[in-house]
Steps between C-alpha positions, in 0.01 A plus 500: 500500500168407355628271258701317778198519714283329164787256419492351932158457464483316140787284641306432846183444316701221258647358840126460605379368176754237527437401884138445466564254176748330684260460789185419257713205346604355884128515518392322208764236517393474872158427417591195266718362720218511776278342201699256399617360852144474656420278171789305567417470910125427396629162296711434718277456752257313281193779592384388128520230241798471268241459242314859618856694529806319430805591622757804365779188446208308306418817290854572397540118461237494254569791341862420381324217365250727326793625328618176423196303354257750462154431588269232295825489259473891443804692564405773792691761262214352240216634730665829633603590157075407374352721809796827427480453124049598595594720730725714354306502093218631689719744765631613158209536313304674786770736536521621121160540486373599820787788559349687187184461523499604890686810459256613201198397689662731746603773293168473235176463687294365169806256495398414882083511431612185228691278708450570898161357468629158380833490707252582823247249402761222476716591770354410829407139314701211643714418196393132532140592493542536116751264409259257468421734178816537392569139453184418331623795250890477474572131625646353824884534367689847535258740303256477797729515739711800359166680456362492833851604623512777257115636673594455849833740454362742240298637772729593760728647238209695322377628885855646608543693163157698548595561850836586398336758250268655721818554773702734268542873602323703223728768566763299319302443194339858491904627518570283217222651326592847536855403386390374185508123557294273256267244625766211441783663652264563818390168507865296480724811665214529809234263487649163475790600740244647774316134411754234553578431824102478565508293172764281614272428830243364279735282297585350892155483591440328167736239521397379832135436368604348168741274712173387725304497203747261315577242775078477552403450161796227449349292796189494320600447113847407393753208492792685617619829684560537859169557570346166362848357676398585844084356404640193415698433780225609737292218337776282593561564837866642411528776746847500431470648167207734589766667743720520156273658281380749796873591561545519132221717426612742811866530400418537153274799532748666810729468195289661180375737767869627617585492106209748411649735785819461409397630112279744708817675689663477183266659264275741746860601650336844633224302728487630850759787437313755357 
């Protein structure tokens, strides 16, 4: 009988689950339809200038021609490809060093006394404050760029490891102890398992400020990227495109976003069942 009695309320639970997605996606769809129809009314009525916000037929209008010509000759796969190719050398390179380096900072306190000074010095500095710096020293093409990109995620990254650390039952480690466990097999068999789904919250975290980061430093040095796309038109009065690059930029990182929890559910499978 208790099993039954388990197995009824696992299955109404699941029933539950699936009811409040369904009703969470009527919601969110909802809301963009409300979005997109009062900009649509608002042009209609002519409340603004076409020149201040355009249109949604104008936007999509000029987008398929985006597509078609470019923009200033340059293929729009051209300037997405030059803001993700920063973005994601720097993601990368954050991640492979930051991960490490967090979860030793966590686990070894000299380890921390070395590098939490500099990480916290750095860290609540606009990342544009010192680009200025890093383009004097590294150049205005892709070094800079991929630099300042690589700072403004390492941080995030570094921060959720140490917390992740410090989070960790000691009882676990202490059993592993008394079982005979070596130091490595306590780190990868409890450590880094216990770690990752606070890790992969940093990785998130970091990606959204590396993605602000990027499109702010290309409006202010570069010659192509979405960023220095949607500058260029604002200079030009081509509202039009702004829209673009603003829709582009949101989709886009919606996308990467939903990707990193997709590898999240895939990898930290145990999340919110233990």
């Amino acid at each position: 009988m208790d099993l039954e009695n388990e197995d009824k309320v696992e299955n109404n639970n699941s029933e539950a689950g699936t009811e409040k997605s369904k009703t969470e996606k009527v919601l969110t769809l909802s809301t963009w339809v409300v979005i997109l129809g009062a900009w649509y009314i608002v042009t209609k009525l002519e409340l603004f200038s076409p020149t201040l916000l355009p249109p949604p037929t104008e936007v999509v209008t000029a987008f398929f021609k985006l597509l078609k010509d470019g923009y200033n000759g340059i293929a729009l796969w051209v300037h997405l490809g030059a803001s993700f190719r920063r973005l994601f050398i720097a993601l990368g390179l954050a991640i492979i060093t930051a991960i490490p380096i967090g979860l030793l900072s966590g686990y070894v306190s000299k380890v921390k006394a070395i590098v939490d000074s500099v990480v916290e010095f750095y860290r609540p500095l606009p990342p544009l404050a010192y680009y200025t710096l890093l383009i004097l020293w590294f150049g205005i093409d892709d070094k800079s760029k991929i630099i300042l990109l690589f700072l403004a995620a390492f941080a995030p990254i570094y921060i959720a490891c140490i917390s992740a650390v410090r989070k960790i039952n000691q009882d676990y480690i202490l059993s592993a102890k008394s079982l005979g466990a070596s130091q490595k097999k306590i780190f990868f068999k409890i450590v880094l398992p216990a770690c990752l789904p606070e890790i992969f919250t940093g990785i998130r975290t970091a990606f959204g400020v590396a993605y602000t980061t990027l499109v702010s430093s290309e409006m202010i040095a570069a010659t192509s990227g979405i960023g220095w796309m949607v500058l260029d038109a604002s200079n030009f009065l081509k509202s039009e495109v702004i829209f673009i690059g603003i829709f582009i930029m949101g989709i886009s990182g919606v996308l990467i976003d939903a990707g990193l929890r997709f590898i999240e559910r895939k990898i930290v499978f145990w999340k919110g069942k233990v």
